[in-house]
N, C-alpha and C positions, 0 to 999 in steps of 0.2 A: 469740588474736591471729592473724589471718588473714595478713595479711602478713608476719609473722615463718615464713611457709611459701610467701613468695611467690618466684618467680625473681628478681627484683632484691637479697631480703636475703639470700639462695643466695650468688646472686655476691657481692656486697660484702664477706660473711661470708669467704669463701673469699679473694677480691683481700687484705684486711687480714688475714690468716693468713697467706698467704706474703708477705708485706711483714714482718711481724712475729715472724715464725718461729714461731707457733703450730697447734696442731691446728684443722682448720676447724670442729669441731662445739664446742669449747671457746669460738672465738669468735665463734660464735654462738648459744650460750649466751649468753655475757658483751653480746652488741648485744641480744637478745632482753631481756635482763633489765633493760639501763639502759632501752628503750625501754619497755618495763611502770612503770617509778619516775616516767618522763617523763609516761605515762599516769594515772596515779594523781592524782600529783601535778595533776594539771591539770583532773581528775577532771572528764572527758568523754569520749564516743569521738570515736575519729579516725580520720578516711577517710584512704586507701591512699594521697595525696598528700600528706597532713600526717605520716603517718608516714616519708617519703620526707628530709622535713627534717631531722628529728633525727638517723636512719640516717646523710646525710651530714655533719651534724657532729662525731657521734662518730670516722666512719670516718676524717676530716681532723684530728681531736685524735690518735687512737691511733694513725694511720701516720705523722703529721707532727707531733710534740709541740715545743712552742714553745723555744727554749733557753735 
């Protein structure tokens, strides 16, 4: 997965890590790997803008969870 080594999931990775008080490579692990279940699941590739979508809704669930 190329974008999972791209500079936007770099940063994202790293922004919801310190928002969340975790290690940066941990959560990006953790987006890398929902973003593969997402992939699977849909079982298709997905260009570097379609991946850009999920990216932001994980990173808006896990810094901003609903109460």
């Amino acid at each position: 997965m190329d974008f999972s080594k791209s500079r936007r999931c770099t940063r994202e990775a790293g922004r919801l890590a310190a928002v969340i008080g975790e290690d940066q490579r941990t959560v990006r692990a953790k987006l890398v790997g929902m973003l593969a279940a997402v992939a699977a699941t849909l079982q298709r590739d997905l260009r570097e803008d379609d991946w850009q979508r999920p990216l932001d809704a994980l990173v808006l669930i896990l810094a901003h969870p609903s109460e």
